[in-house]
C-alpha positions as CSV (number, residue, x, y, z in Angstrom):
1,X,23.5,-26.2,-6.4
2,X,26.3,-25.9,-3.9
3,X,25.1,-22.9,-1.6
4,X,27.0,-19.6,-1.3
5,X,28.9,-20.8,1.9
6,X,30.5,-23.8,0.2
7,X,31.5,-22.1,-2.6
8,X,33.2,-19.6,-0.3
9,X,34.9,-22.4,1.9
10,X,36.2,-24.4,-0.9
11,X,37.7,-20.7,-2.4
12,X,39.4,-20.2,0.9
13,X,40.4,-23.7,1.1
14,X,42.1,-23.4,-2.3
15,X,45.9,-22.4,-2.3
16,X,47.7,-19.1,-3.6
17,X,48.7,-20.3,-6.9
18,X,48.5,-17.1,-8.5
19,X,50.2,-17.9,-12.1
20,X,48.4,-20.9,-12.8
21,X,44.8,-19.5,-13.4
22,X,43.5,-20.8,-10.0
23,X,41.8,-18.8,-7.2
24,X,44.1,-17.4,-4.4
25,X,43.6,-16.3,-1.2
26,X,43.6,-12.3,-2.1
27,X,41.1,-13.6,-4.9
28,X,38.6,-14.8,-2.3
29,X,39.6,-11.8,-0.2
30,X,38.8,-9.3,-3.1
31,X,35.1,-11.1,-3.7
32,X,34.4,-11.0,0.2
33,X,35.0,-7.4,0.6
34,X,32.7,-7.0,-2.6
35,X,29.9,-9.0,-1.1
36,X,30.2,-6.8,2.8
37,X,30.4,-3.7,1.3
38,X,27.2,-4.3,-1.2
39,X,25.4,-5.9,2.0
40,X,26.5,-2.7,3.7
41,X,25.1,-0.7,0.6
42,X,21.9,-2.3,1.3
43,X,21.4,-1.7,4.8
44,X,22.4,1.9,4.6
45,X,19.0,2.1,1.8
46,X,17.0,0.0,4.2
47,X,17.6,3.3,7.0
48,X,15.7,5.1,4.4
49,X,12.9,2.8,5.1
50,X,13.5,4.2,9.1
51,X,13.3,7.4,8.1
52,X,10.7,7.1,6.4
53,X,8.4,5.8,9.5
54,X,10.3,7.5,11.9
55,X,8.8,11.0,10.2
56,X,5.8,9.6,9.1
57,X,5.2,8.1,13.2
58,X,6.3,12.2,14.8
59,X,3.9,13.7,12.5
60,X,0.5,14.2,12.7
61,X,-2.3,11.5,10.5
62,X,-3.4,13.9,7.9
63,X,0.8,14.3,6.3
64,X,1.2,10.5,6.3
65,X,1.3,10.5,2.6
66,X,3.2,13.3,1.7
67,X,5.9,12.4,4.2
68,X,6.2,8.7,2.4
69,X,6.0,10.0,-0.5
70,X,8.8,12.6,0.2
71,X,11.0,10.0,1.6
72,X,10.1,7.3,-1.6
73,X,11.2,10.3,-3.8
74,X,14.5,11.7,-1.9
75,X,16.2,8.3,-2.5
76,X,15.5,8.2,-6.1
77,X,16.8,11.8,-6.4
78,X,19.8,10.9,-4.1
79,X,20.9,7.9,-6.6
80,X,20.0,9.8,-10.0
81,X,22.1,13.3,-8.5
82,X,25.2,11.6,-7.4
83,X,25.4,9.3,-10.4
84,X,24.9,12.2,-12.8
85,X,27.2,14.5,-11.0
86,X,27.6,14.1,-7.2
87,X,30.4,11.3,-7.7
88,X,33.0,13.2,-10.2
89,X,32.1,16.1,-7.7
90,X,33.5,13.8,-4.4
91,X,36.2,12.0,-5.8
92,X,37.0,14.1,-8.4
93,X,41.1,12.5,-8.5
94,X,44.5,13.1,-7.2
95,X,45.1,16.1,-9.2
96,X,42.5,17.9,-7.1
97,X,44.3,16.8,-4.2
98,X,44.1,19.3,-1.2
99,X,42.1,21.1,-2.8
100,X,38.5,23.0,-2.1
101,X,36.7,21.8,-5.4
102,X,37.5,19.3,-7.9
103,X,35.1,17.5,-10.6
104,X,35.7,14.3,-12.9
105,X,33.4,14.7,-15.4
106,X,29.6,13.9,-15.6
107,X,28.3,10.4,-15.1
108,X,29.5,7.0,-14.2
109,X,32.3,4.3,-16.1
110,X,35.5,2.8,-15.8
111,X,38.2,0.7,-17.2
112,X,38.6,-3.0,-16.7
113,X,41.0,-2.4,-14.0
114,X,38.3,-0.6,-12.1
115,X,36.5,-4.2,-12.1
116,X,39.6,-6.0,-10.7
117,X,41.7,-5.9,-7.4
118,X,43.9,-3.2,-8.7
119,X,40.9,-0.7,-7.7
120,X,40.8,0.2,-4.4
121,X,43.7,-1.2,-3.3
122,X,41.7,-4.9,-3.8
123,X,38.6,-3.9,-1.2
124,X,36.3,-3.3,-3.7
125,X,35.4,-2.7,-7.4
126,X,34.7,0.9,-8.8
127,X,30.7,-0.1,-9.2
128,X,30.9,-1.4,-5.4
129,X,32.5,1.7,-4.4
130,X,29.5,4.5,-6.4
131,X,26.7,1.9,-5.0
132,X,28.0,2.7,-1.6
133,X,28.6,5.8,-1.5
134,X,25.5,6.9,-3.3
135,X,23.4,5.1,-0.5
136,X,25.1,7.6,1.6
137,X,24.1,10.8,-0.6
138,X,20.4,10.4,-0.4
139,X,20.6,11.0,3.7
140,X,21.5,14.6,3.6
141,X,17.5,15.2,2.4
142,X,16.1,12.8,4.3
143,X,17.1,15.0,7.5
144,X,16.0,18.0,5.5
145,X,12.7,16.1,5.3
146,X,12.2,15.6,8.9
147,X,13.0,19.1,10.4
148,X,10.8,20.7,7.1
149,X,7.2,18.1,7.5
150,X,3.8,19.1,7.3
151,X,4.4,22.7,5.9
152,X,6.4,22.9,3.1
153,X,5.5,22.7,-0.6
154,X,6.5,19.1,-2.2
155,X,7.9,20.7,-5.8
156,X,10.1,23.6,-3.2
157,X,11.4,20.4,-1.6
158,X,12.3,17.8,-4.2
159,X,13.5,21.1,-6.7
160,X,15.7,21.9,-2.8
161,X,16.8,18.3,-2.6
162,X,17.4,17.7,-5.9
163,X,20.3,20.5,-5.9
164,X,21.6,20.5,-2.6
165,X,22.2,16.5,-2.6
166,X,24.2,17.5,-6.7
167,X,25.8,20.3,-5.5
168,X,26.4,20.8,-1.5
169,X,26.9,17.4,-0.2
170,X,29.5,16.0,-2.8
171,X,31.6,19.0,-2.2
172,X,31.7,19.2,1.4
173,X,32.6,15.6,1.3
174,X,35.1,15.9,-1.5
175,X,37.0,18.3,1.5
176,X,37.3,15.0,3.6
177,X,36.6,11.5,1.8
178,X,37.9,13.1,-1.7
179,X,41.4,13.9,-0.6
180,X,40.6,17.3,-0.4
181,X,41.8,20.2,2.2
182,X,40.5,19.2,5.2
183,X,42.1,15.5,4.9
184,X,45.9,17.4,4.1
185,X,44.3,19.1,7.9
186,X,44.4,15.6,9.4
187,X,40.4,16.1,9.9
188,X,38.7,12.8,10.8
189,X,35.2,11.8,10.1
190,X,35.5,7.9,9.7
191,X,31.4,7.7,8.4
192,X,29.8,11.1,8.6
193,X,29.0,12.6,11.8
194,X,29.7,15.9,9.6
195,X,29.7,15.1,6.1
196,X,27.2,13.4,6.5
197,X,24.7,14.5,9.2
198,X,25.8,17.8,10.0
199,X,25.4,18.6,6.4
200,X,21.8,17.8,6.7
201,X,21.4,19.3,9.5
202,X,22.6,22.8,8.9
203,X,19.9,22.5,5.9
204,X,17.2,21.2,8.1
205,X,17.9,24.5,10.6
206,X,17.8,27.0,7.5
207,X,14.5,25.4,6.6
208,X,12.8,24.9,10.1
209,X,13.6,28.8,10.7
210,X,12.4,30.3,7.5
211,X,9.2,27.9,7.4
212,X,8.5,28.7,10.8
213,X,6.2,26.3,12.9
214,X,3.3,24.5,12.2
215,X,0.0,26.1,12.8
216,X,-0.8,25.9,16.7
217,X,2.7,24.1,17.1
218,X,3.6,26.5,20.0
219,X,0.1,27.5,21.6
220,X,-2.0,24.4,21.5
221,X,0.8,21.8,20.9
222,X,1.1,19.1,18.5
223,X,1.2,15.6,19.1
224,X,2.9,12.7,17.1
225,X,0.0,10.3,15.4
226,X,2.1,6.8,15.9
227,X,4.9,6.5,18.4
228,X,4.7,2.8,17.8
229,X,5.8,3.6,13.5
230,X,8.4,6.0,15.3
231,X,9.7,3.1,17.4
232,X,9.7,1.3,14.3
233,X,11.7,3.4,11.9
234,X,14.1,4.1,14.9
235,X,14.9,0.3,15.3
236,X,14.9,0.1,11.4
237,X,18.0,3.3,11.7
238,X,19.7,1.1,14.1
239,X,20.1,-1.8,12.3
240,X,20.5,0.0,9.1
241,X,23.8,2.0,10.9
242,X,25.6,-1.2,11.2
243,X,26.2,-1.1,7.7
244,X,26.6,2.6,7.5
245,X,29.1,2.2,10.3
246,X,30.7,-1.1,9.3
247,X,30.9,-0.5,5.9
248,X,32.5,2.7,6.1
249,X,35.7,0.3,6.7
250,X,35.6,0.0,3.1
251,X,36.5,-3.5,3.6
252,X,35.8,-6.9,5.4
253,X,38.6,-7.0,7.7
254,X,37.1,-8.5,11.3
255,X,39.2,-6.6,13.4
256,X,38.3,-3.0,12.0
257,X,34.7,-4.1,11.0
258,X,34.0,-6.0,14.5
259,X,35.4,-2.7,16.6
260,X,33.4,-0.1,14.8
261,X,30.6,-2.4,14.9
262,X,30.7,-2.8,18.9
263,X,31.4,0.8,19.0
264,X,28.3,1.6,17.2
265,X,26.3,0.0,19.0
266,X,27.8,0.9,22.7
267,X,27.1,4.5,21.7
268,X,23.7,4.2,20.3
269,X,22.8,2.4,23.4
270,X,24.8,5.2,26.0
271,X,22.6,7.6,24.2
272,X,19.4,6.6,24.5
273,X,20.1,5.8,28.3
274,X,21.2,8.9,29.2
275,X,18.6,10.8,27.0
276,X,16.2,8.9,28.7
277,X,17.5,9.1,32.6
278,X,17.8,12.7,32.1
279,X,14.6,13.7,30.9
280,X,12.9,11.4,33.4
281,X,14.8,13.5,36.0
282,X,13.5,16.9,34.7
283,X,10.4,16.4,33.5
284,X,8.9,13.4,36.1
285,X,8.3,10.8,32.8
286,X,9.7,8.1,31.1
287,X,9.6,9.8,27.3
288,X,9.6,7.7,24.5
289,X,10.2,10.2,22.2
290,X,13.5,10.8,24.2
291,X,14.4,7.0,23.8
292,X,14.0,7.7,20.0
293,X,15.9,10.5,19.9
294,X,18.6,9.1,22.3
295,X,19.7,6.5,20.4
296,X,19.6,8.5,17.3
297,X,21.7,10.9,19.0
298,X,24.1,8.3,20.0
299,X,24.5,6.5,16.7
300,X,25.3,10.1,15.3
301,X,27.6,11.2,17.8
302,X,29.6,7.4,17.4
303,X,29.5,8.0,13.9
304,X,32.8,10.5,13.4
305,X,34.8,7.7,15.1
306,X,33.5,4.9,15.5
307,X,37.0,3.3,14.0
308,X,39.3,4.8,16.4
309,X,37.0,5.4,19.6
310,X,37.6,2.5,22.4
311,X,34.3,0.9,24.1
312,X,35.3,3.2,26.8
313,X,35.4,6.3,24.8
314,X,32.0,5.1,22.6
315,X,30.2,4.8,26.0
316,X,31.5,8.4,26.6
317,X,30.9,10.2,23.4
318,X,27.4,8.2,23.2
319,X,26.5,9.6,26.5
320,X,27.0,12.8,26.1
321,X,24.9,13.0,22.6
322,X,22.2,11.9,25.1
323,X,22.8,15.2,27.3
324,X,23.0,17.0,23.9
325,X,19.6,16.4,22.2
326,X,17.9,17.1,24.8
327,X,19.4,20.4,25.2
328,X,19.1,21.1,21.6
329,X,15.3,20.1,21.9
330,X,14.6,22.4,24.9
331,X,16.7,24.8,22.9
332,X,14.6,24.6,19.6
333,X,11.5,24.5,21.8
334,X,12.9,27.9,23.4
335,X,13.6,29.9,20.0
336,X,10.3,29.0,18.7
337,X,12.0,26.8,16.0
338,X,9.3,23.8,14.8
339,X,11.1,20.7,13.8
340,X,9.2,17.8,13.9
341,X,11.4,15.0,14.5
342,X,14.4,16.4,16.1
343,X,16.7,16.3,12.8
344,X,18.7,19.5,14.5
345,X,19.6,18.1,17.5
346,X,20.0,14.9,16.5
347,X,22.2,15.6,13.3
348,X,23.6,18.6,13.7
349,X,24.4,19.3,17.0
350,X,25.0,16.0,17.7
351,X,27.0,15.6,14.3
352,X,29.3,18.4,15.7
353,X,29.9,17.0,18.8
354,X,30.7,13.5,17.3
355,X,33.0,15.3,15.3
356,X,35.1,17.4,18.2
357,X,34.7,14.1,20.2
358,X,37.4,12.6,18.1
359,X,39.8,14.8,18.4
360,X,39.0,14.8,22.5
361,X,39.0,11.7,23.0
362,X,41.6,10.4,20.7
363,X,44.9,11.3,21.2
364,X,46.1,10.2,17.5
365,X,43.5,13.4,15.9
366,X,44.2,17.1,16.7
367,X,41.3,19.0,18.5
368,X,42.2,21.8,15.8
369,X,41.4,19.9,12.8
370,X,38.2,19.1,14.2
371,X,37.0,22.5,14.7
372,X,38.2,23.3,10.9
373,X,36.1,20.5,9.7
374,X,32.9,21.5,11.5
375,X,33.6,25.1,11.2
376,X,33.9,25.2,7.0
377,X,31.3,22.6,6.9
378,X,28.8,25.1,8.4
379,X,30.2,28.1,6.7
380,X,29.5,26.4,3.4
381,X,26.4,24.7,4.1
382,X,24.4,27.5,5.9
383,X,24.4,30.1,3.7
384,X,24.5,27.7,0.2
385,X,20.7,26.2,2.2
386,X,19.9,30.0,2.5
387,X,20.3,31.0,-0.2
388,X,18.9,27.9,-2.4
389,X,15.8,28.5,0.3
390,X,15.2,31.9,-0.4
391,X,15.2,31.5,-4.4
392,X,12.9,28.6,-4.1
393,X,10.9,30.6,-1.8
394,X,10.6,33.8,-4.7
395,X,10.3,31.2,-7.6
396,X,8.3,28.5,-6.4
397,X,7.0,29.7,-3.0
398,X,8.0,27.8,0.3
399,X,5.0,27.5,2.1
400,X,1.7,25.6,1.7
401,X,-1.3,27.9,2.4
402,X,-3.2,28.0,5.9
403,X,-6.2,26.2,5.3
404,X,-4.0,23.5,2.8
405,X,-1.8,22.9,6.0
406,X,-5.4,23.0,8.2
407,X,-6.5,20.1,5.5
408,X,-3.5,18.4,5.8
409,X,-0.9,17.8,3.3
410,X,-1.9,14.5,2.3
411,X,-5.2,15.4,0.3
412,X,-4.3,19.2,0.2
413,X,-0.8,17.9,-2.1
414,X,-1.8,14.0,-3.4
415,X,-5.3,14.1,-3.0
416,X,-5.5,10.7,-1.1
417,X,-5.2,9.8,2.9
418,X,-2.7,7.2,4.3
419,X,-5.3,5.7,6.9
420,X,-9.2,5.2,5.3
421,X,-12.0,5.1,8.0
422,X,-10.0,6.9,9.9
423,X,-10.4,10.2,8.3
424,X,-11.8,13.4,9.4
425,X,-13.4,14.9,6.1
426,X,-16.2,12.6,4.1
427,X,-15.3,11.8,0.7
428,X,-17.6,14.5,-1.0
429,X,-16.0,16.9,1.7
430,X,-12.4,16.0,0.2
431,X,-13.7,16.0,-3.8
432,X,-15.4,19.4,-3.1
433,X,-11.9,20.9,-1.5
434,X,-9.6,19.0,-4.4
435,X,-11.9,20.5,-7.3
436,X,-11.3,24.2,-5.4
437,X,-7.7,23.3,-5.1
């Protein structure tokens, strides 16, 4: 069997004969921007895998579990929501055009013409398009996830995720990547520094607040358990954010693809640098919890224009992120606000800033659109969090209890522990608790 790379230089090799039944050049075109934006699809699910040990690392032994588990179930909720509702909620069609809320019915199909180059203007098929896009939708609650660890109740959050990754996120990005309002504005956001991140974040800071910290967060301290998983699940993010970035061309062309991909990785890096060289400065150590959250910044901050930005300008925008979650983390530190792994800073201060950065630093977007787009994301998402918060919180309670949270959430929810021999409970301690529980 000829491998895949043969079969794809014969195709190219073959001439346009379009009316003759053989394969032409926008043929092999058409299957190559199918094949990037599925392998793009699939590096945007393996980030989930980074989250996943990125929390898991920041947080302390005992929540291993429940933060795994958490992140295993957010992408299964991501893929089930949009599918069922979330995509006829974002691209609801031209009709809607312009528009603050459109819907195409429930569920997923299409024609045969959505399986052919006459989709998409030949990038992709309509299948090709959902599985990409619904990679994207399961990220919103994954930051959630992060800024809300080791306290909250599992049912509160998966119920909380369930409905804000239907409702919240598919609307918000209907405004922008649907042909809604803010794209009549001239608003850019090329792959979600708002839509995206910010989105999440606002929902992370609503949660983090009415949570409020972890027991002894702010008196005795708490520690993460594994910067080394951290490291991990941050390289992991990284990688992953080439195809978040790079697919978010919606096609295979090298020129766009290759730009944002340089960009996205210029920006990343000029993050974590700066984060790094500045905290060093203030607080006499090299952190490397502000590497972590460096690049993360950076990749965020890139992330709003990473299409249109110049080396130059990536450098620039990634650098200032740096400055910006570090700020934010003195910031939340300051206001007594517990999040765990930095999702506010990160994703939505940095989110915003990505976003404005666009219109500063590239002349073609106006600095005005910019501030509409962050400004009506956050007066949507922030009080539609609250409020989705505050019923869960009266229906289902928010919290887990004081000495569940003193047990740790692992056995106090799942009734297991992530790291055996390591534990601090025997196993007739644990079955004595469970059969209290």
């Amino acid at each position: 069997m000829r491998s895949w790379w043969m079969v794809t230089a014969t195709m190219l090799a073959t001439p346009a004969l379009a009316d003759d039944g053989t394969v032409t050049a926008d043929d092999v075109l058409f299957v190559v921007n199918n094949v990037w934006m599925m392998t793009a699809a699939f590096l945007v699910f393996l980030m989930h895998l980074g989250f996943a040990t990125l929390e898991a690392g920041m947080a302390q032994a005992k929540n291993t579990v429940n933060i795994l588990f958490k992140n295993v179930m957010v992408i299964a909720i991501g893929l089930l929501t949009y599918a069922i509702v979330g995509f006829g909620l974002m691209y609801p069609g031209a009709e809607f055009a312009g528009g603050f809320f459109g819907f195409a019915g429930f569920g997923l199909g299409t024609d045969a013409a959505g399986l052919t180059a006459a989709y998409a203007d030949g990038h992709y098929t309509y299948w090709t398009d959902f599985l990409f896009q619904a990679m994207f939708a399961a990220t919103a609650a994954t930051i959630v996830s992060g800024a809300v660890a080791e306290r909250i109740k599992l049912p509160t959050f998966l119920v909380f995720s369930t409905l804000y990754v239907a409702i919240v996120y598919p609307m918000v990005g209907m405004w922008q990547w649907g042909g809604g309002f803010l794209a009549a504005l001239g608003f850019h956001d090329f792959a979600g520094s708002t839509i995206v991140h910010s989105v999440g974040g606002w929902a992370a800071l609503v949660g983090a607040w009415m949570l409020g910290p972890r027991q002894g967060r702010f008196e005795r301290g708490i520690h993460p358990h594994s910067l080394p998983l951290a490291t991990i699940g941050t390289l992991l993010l990284w990688f992953g954010w080439y195809g978040f970035n790079g697919g978010s061309v919606l096609s295979a062309d090298p020129a766009a693809t290759s730009l944002v991909v340089v960009n996205t990785t210029l920006g990343a890096a000029a993050g974590l640098v700066t984060c790094v060289a500045v905290a060093w400065v203030l607080f006499r150590v090299p952190d490397l919890s502000m590497a972590i959250n460096g690049s993360l910044a950076g990749l965020v901050g890139i992330t709003a224009g990473a299409d249109v930005f110049t080396p130059t300008t990536a450098i620039i925008a990634g650098s200032i992120a740096g400055v910006l979650v570090l700020a934010g983390i003195v910031a939340m530190d300051k206001l007594r606000i517990d999040d765990p792994v930095g999702a506010v800073p990160v994703h939505l201060v940095c989110g915003a800033w990505g976003t404005l950065a666009v219109g500063l630093l590239s002349p073609e977007v106006h600095v005005g659109a910019q501030l509409a787009g962050i400004a009506s994301t956050g007066a949507f998402c922030l009080p539609a969090a609250a409020v989705l918060f505050f019923g869960l919180s009266k229906a289902m309670g928010l919290r887990v209890s004081e000495d569940e949270e003193a047990l740790g959430l692992d056995v106090g929810e799942h009734g297991a522990m992530a790291y055996t021999g390591l534990q601090h409970l025997t196993p007739d301690e644990i079955t004595a608790l469970l059969a209290a529980k």
